[in-house]
Backbone atoms as SQL, in Angstrom:
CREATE TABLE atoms (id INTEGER PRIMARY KEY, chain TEXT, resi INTEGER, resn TEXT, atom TEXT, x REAL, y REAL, z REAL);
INSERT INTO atoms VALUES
  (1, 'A', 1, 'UNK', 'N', -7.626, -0.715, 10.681),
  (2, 'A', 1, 'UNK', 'CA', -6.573, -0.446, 11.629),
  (3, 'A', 1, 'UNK', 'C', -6.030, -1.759, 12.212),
  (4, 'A', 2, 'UNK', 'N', -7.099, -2.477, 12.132),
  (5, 'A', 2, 'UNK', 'CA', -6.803, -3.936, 13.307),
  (6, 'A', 2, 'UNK', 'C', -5.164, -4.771, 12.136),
  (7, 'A', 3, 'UNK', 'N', -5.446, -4.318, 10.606),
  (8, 'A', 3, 'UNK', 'CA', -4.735, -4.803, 9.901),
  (9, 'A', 3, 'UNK', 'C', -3.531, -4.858, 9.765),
  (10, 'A', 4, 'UNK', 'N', -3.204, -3.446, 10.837),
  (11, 'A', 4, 'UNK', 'CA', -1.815, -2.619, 10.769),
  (12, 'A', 4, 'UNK', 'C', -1.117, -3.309, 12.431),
  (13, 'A', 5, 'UNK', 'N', -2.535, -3.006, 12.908),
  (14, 'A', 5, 'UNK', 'CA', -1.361, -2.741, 14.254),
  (15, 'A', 5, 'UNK', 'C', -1.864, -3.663, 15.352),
  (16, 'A', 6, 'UNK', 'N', -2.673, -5.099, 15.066),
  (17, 'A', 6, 'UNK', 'CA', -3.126, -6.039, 15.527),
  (18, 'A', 6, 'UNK', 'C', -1.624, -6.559, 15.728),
  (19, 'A', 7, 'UNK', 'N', -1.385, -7.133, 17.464),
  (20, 'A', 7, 'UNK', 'CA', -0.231, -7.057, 17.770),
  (21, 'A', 7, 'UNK', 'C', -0.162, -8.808, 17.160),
  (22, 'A', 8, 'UNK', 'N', -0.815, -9.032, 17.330),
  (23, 'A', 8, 'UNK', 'CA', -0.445, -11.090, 16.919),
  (24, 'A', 8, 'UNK', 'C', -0.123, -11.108, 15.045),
  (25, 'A', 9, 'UNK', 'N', -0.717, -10.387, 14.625),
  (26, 'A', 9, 'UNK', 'CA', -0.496, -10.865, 12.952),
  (27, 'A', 9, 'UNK', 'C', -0.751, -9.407, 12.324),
  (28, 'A', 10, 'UNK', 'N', -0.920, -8.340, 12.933),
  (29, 'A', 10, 'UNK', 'CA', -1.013, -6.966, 11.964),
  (30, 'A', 10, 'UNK', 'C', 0.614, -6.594, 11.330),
  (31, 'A', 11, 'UNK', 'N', 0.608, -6.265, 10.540),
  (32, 'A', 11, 'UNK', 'CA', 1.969, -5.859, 9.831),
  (33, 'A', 11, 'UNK', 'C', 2.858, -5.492, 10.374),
  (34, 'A', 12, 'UNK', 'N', 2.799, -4.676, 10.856),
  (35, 'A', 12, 'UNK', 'CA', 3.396, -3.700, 12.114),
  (36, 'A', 12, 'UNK', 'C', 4.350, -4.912, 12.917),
  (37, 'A', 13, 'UNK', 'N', 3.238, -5.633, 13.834),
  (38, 'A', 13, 'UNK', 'CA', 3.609, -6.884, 14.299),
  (39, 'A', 13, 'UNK', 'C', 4.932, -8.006, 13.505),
  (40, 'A', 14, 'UNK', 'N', 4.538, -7.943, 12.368),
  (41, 'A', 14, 'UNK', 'CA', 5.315, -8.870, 11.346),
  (42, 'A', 14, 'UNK', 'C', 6.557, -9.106, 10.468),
  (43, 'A', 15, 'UNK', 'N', 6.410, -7.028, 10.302),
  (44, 'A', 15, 'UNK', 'CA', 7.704, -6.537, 9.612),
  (45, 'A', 15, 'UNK', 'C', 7.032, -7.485, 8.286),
  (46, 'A', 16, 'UNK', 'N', 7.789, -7.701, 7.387),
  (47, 'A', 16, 'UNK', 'CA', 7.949, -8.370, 6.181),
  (48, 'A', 16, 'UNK', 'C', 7.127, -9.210, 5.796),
  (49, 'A', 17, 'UNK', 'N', 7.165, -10.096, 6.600),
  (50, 'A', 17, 'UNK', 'CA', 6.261, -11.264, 6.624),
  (51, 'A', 17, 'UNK', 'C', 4.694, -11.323, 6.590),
  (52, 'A', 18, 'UNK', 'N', 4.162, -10.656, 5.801),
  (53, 'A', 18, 'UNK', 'CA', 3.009, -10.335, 5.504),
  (54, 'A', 18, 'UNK', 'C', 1.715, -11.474, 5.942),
  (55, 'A', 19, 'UNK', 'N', 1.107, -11.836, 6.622),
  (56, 'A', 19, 'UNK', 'CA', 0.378, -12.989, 7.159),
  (57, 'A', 19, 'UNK', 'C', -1.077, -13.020, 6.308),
  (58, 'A', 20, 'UNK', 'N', -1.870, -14.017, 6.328),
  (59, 'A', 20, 'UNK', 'CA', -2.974, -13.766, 5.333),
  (60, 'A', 20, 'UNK', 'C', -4.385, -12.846, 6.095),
  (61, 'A', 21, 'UNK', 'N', -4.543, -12.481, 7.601),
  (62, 'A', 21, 'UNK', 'CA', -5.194, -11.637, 8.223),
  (63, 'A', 21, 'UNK', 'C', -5.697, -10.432, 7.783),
  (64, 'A', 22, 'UNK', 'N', -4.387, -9.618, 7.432),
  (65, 'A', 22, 'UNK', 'CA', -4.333, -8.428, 7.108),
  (66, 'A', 22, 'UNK', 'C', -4.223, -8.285, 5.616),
  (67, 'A', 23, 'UNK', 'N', -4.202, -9.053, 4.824),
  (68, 'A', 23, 'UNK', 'CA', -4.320, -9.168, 3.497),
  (69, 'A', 23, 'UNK', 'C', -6.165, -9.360, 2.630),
  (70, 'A', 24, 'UNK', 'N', -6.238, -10.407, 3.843),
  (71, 'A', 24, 'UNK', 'CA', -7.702, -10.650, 3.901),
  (72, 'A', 24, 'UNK', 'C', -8.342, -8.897, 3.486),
  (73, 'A', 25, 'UNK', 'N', -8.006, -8.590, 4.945),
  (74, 'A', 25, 'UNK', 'CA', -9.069, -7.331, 5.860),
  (75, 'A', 25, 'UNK', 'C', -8.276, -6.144, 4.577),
  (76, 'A', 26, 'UNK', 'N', -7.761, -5.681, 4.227),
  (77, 'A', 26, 'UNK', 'CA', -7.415, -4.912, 2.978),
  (78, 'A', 26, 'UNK', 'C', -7.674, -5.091, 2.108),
  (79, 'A', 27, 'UNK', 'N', -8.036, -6.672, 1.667),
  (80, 'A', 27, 'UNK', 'CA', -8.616, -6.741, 0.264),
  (81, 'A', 27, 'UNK', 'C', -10.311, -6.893, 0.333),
  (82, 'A', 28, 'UNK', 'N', -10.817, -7.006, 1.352),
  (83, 'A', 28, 'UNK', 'CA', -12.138, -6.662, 1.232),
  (84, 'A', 28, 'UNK', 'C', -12.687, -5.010, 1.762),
  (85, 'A', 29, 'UNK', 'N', -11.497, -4.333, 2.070),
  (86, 'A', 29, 'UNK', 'CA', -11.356, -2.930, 2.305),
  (87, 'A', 29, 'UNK', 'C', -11.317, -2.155, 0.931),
  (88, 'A', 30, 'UNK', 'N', -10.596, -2.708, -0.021),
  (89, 'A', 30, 'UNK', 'CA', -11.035, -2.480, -1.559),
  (90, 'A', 30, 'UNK', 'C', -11.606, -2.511, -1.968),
  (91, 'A', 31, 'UNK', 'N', -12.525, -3.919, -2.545),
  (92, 'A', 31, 'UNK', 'CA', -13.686, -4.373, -2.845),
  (93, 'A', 31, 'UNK', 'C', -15.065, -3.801, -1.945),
  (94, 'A', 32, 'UNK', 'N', -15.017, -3.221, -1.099),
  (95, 'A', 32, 'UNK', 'CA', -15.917, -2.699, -0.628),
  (96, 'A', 32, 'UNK', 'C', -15.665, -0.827, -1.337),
  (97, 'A', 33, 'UNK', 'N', -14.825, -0.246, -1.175),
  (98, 'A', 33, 'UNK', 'CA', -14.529, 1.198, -1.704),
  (99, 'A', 33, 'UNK', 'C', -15.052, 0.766, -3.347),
  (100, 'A', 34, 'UNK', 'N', -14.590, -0.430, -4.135),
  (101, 'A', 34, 'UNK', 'CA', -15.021, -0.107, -5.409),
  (102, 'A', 34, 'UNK', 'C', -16.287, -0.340, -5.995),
  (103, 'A', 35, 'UNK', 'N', -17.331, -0.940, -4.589),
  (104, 'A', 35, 'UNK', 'CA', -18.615, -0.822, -4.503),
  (105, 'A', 35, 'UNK', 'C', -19.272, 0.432, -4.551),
  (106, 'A', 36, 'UNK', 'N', -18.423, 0.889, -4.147),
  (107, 'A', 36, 'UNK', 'CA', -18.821, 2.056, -3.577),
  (108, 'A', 36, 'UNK', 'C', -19.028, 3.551, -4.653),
  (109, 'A', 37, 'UNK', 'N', -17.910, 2.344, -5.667),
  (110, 'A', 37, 'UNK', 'CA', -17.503, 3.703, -6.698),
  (111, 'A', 37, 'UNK', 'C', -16.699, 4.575, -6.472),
  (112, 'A', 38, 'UNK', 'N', -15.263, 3.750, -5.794),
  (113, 'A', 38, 'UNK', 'CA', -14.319, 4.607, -5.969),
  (114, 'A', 38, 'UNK', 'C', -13.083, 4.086, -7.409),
  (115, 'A', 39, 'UNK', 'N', -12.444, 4.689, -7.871),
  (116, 'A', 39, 'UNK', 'CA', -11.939, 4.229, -8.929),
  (117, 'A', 39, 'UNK', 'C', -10.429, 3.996, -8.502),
  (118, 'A', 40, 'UNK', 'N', -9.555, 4.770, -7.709),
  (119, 'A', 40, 'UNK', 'CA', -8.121, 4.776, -6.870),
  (120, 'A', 40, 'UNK', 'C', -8.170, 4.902, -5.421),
  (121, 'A', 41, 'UNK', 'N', -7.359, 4.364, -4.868),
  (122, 'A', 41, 'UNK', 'CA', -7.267, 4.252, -3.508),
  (123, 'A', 41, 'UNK', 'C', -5.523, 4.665, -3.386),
  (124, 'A', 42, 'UNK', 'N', -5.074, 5.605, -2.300),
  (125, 'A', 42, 'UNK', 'CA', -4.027, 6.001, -2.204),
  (126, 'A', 42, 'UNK', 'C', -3.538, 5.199, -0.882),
  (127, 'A', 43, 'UNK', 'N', -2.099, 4.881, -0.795),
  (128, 'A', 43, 'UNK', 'CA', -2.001, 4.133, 0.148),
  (129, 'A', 43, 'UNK', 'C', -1.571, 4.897, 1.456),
  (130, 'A', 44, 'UNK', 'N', -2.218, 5.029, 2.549),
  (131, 'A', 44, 'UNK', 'CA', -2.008, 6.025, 3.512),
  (132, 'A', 44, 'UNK', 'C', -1.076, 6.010, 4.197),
  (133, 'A', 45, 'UNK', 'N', -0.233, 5.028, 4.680),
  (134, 'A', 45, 'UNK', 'CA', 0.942, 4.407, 5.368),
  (135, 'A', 45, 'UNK', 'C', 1.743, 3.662, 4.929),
  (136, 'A', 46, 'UNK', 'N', 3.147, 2.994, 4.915),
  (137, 'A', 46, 'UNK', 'CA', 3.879, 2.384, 4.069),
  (138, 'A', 46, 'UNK', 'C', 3.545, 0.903, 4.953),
  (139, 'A', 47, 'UNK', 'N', 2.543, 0.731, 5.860),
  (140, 'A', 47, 'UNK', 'CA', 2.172, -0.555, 6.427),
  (141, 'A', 47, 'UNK', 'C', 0.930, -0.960, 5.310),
  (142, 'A', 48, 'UNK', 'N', 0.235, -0.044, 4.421),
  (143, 'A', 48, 'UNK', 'CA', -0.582, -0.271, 3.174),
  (144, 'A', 48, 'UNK', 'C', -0.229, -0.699, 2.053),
  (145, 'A', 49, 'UNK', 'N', 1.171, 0.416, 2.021),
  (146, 'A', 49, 'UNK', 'CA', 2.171, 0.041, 0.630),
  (147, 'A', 49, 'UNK', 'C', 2.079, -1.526, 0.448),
  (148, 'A', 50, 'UNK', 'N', 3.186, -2.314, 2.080),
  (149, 'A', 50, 'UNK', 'CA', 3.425, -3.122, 1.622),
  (150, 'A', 50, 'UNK', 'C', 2.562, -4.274, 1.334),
  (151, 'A', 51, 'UNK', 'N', 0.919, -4.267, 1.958),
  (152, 'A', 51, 'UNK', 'CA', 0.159, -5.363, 1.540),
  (153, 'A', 51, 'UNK', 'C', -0.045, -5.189, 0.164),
  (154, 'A', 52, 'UNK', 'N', -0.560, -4.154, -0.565),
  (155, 'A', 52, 'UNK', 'CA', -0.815, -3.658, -1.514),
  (156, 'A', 52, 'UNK', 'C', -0.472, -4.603, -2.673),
  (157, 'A', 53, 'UNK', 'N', 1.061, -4.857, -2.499),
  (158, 'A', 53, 'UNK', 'CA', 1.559, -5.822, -3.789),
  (159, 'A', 53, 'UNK', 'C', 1.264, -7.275, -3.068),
  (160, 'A', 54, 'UNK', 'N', 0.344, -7.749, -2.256),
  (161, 'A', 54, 'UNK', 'CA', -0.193, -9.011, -1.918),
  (162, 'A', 54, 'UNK', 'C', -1.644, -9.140, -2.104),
  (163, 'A', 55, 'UNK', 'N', -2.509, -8.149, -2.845),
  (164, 'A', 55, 'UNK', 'CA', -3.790, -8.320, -2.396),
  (165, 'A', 55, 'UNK', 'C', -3.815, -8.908, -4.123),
  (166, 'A', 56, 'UNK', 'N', -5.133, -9.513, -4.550),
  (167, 'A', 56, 'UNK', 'CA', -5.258, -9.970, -5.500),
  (168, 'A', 56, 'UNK', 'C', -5.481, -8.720, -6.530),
  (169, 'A', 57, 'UNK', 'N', -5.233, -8.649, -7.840),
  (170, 'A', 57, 'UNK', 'CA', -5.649, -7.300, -8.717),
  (171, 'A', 57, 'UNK', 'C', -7.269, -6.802, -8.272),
  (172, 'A', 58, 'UNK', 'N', -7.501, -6.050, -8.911),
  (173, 'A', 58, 'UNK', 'CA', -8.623, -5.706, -8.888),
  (174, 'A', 58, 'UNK', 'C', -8.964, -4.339, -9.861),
  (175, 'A', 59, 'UNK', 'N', -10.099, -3.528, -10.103),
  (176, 'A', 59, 'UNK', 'CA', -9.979, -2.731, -11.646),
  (177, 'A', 59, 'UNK', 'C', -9.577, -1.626, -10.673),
  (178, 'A', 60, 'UNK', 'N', -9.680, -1.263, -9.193),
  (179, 'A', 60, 'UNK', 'CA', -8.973, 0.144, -8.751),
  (180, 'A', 60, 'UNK', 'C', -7.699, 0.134, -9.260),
  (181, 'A', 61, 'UNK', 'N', -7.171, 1.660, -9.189),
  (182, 'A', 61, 'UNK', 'CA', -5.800, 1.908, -9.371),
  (183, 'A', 61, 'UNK', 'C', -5.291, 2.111, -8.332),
  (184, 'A', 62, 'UNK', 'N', -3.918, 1.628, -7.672),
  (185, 'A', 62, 'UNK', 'CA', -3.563, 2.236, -6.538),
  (186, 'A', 62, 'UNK', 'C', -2.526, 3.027, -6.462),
  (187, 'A', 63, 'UNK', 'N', -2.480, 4.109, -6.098),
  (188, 'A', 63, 'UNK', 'CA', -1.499, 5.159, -6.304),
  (189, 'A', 63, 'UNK', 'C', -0.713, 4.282, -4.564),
  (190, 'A', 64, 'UNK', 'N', 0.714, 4.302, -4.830),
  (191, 'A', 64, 'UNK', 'CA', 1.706, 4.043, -3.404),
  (192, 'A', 64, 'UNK', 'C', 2.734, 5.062, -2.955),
  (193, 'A', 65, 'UNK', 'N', 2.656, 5.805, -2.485),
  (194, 'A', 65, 'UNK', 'CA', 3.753, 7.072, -1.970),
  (195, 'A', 65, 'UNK', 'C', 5.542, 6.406, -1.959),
  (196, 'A', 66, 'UNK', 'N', 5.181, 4.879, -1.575),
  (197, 'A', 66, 'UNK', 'CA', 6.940, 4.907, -1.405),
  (198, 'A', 66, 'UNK', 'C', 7.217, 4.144, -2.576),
  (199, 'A', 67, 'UNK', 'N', 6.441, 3.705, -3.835),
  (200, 'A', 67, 'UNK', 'CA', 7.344, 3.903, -5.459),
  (201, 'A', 67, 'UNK', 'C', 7.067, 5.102, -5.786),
  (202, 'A', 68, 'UNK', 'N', 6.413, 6.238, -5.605),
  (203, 'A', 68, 'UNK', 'CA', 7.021, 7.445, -5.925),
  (204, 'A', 68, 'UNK', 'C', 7.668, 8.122, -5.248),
  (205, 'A', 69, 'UNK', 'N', 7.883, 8.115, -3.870),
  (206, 'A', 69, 'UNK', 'CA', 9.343, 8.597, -2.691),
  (207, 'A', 69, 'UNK', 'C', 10.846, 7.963, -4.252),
  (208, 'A', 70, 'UNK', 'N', 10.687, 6.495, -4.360),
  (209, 'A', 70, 'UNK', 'CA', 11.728, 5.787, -4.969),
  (210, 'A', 70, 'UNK', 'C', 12.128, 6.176, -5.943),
  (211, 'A', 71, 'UNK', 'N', 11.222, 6.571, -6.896),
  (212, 'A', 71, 'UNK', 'CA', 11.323, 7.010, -8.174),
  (213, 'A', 71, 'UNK', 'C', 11.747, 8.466, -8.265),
  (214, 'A', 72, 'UNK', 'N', 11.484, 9.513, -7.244),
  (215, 'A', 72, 'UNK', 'CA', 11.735, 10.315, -7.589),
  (216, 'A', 72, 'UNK', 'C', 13.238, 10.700, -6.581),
  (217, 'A', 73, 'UNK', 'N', 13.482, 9.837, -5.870),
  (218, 'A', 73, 'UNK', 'CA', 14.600, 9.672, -5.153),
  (219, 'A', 73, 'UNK', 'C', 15.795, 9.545, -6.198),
  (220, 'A', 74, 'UNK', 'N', 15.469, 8.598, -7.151),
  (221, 'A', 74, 'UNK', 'CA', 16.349, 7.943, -8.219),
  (222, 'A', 74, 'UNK', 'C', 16.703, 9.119, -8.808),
  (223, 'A', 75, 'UNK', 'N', 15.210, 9.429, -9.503),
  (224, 'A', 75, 'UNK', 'CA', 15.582, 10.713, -10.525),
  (225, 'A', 75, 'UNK', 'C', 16.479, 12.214, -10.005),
  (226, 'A', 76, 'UNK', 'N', 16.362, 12.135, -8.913),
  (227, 'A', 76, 'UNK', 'CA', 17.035, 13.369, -8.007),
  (228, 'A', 76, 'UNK', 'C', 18.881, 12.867, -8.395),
  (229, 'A', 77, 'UNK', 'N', 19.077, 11.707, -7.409),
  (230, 'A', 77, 'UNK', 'CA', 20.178, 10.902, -7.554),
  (231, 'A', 77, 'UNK', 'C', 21.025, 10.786, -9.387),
  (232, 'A', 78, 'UNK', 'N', 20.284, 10.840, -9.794),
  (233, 'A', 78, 'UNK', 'CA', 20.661, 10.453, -11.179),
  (234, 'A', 78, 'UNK', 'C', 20.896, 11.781, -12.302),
  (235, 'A', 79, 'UNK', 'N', 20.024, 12.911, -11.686),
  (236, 'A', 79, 'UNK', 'CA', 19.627, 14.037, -12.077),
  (237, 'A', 79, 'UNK', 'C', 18.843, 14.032, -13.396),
  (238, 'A', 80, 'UNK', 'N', 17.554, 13.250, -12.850),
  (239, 'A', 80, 'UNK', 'CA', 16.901, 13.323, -14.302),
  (240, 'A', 80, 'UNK', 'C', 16.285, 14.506, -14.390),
  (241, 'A', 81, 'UNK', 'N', 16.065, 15.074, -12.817),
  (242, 'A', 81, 'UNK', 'CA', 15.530, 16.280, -12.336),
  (243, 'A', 81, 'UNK', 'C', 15.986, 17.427, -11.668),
  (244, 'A', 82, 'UNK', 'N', 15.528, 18.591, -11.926),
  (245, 'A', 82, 'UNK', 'CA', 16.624, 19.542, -10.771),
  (246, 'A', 82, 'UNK', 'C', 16.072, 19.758, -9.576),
  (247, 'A', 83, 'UNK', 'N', 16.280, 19.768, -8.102),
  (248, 'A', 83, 'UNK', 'CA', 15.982, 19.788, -6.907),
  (249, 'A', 83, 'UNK', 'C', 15.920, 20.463, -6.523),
  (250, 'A', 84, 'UNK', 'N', 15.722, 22.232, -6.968),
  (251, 'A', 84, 'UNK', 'CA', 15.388, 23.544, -6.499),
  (252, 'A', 84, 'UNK', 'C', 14.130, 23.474, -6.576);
């Protein structure tokens, strides 16, 4: 939590500017779950999304809600899909 909404350097705090604090504290928030034996981690907030593409790889998969909000936004827009 401290990662998100730590008012000096949590994301929240930062907007965009992603600081190395909260990158830190998420990427050993991983590495600890894949100790653990988890294989995917879903990203719970779009303050997760955006560290997500800053943390170093690792063998989890991460599923992110807002490239699939995007993707299926597109496909709606584009009508790759029908929206009933």
């Amino acid at each position: 939590m401290d990662a998100i909404y730590n008012p000096a350097w949590g994301v929240k705090a930062t907007g965009t500017e992603i600081l190395p604090e909260p990158i830190l504290i998420l990427d050993n928030a991983m590495k600890w779950l894949e100790e653990q034996g988890a294989e995917l981690v879903i990203a719970g907030c779009t303050e997760i999304s955006v560290v997500l593409k800053k943390l170093k790889r690792n063998t989890l998969i991460d599923i992110d809600p807002l490239d699939i909000l995007a993707n299926l936004t597109l496909d709606l827009a584009f009508g790759h899909i029908n929206n009933r």
